[in-house]
N, C-alpha and C positions, 0 to 999 in steps of 0.2 A: 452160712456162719452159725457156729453153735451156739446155742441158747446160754448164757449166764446171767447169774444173780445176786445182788448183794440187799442184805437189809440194814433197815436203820429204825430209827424210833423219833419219832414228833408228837409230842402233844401226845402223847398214847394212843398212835394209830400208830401200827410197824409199815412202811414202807417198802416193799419189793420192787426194786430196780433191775427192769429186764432188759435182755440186750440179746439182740439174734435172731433164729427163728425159733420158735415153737411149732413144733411140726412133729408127725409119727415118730415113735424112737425116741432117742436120746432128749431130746425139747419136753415134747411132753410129758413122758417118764419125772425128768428132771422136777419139771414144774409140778408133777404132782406131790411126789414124795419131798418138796418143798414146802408147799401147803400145808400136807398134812403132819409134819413135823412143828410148822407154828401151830396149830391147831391142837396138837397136843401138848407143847407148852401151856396151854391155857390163853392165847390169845386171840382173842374175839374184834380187835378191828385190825382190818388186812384192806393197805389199799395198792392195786400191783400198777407200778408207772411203766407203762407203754410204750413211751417216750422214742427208746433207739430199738423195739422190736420192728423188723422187716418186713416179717412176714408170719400168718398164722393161719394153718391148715386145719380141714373140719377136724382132728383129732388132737388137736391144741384148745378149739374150741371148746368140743366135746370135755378134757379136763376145766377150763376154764367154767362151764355151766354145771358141771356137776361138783366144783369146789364151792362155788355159788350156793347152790343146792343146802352142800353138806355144812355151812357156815351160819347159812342160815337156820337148818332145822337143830343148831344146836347154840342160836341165840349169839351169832356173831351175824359180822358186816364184814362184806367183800367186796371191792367195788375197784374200778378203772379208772386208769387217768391216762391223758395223753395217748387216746385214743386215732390213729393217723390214717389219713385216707387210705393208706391201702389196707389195713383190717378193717377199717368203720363198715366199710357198703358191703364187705362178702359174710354179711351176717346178720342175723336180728339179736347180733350182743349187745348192742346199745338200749336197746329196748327193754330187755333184761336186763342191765345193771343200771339202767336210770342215764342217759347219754346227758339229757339237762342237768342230772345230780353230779355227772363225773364233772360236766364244766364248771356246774359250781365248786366246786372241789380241788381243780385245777385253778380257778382264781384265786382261791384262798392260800393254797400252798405256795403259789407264785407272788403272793403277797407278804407271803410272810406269816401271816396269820394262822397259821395251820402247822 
């Protein structure tokens, strides 16, 4: 399934609603020149929902840890939600994006409160 995206805005964090795979090609491509299109908008919190992605290959990854990276060294916040058993374990991305911090984050937007 191909990778799509939509955003939204809450509270002043933009939302990235992913759906598909993120994979070599088209996925990642996508995902990146996504990113860095908010990025140059001037938007410094990005949080990408996880939620109905399938699947994600080390070069989804690989985009995924170097937006991280480039968010960071330029004074924003990038972070995960709805992170799902089949990408959580073939990775140490949770460890890098704060896996406790995404859940907290996850409760909050699932509350409402976010």
């Amino acid at each position: 399934m191909k990778m799509t995206a939509s955003t939204r805005l809450v509270g002043g964090v933009t939302i990235v609603d992913l759906s598909g795979r993120i994979v070599l090609g088209e996925g990642s491509a996508g995902l990146r020149d996504l990113l860095r299109k908010l990025v140059s908008e001037g938007i410094k919190k990005i949080l990408l929902n996880l939620r109905n992605v399938d699947y994600i290959d080390s070069s989804g990854l690989g985009e995924l840890v170097s937006a991280f990276t480039s968010m960071r060294s330029q004074g924003g916040e990038l972070k995960l939600l709805n992170l799902t058993k089949r990408v959580l374990p073939l990775s140490p991305s949770h460890q890098l994006f704060g896996h406790r911090h995404c859940q907290s984050l996850a409760q909050r937007f699932n509350e409402g409160s976010m």
